[in-house]
NUMARDREN-187333 format. One record per residue (C-alpha): z negated, x negated, y negated; residue in three letters. Coordinates in steps of 0.001 Angstrom, whole numbers, padded with zeros to 6 digits, always signed. Example, Ala and Ser with C-alpha at 12.3 -4.5 7.8 and 13.67 -1.06 7.14 Angstrom:
# NUMARDREN-187333
-007800-012300+004500ala;-007140-013670+001060ser;
***
This chain:
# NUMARDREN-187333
-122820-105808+119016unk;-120149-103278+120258unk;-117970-102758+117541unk;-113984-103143+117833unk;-112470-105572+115413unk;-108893-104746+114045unk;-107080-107266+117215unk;-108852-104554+119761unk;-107858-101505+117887unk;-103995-102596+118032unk;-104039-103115+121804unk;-105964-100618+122183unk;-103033-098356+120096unk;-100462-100366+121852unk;-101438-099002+125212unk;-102188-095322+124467unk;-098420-095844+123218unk;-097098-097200+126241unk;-099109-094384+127998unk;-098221-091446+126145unk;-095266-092461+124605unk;-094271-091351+121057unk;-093591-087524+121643unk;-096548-087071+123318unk;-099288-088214+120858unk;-099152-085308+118834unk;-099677-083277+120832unk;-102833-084963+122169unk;-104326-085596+118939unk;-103890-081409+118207unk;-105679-081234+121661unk;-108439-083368+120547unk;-108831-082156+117211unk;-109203-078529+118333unk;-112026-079827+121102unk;-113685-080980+118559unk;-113538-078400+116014unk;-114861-076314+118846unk;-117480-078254+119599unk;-118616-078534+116088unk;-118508-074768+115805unk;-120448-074396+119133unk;-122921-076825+117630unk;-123760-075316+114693unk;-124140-071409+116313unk;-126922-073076+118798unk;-128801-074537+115412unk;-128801-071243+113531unk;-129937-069502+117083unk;-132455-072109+117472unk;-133685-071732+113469unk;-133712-068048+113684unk;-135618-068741+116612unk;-138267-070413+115205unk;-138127-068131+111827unk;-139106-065293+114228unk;-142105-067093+115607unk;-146014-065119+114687unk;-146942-068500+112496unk;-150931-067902+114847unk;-150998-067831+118559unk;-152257-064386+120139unk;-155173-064160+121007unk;-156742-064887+124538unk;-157912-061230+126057unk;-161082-061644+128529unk;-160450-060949+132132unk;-161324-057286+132914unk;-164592-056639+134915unk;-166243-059561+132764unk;-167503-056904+130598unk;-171136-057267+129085unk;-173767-054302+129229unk;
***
């Protein structure tokens, strides 16, 4: 439904060369490669924080301590 065919993908190429110009892409494509290395790595600490999370979960609920002064005789 929303996928580029080749023809977009050129113009689309086209214009980030226009934009950019030839020097320049480099050094945005090492820009977005470290973002997204970073984010990666950022990604995969909050998984392990969120599985040792869970690993250090009691596996039963406390339990439920009565109200004081709702002691029987």
């Amino acid at each position: 439904m929303f996928g580029l065919g080749t023809g977009e993908i050129v113009v689309i190429l086209l214009i980030v060369l226009l934009l950019f110009g030839g020097r320049k892409i480099p050094e945005v494509m090492r820009g977005l490669g470290s973002g997204l290395r970073e984010f990666k790595k950022a990604s995969s600490e909050a998984t392990g924080e969120i599985k040792r999370a869970i690993d250090e979960t009691p596996a039963e609920p406390p339990k439920a301590e009565e109200p004081p002064g709702d002691e029987k005789a």
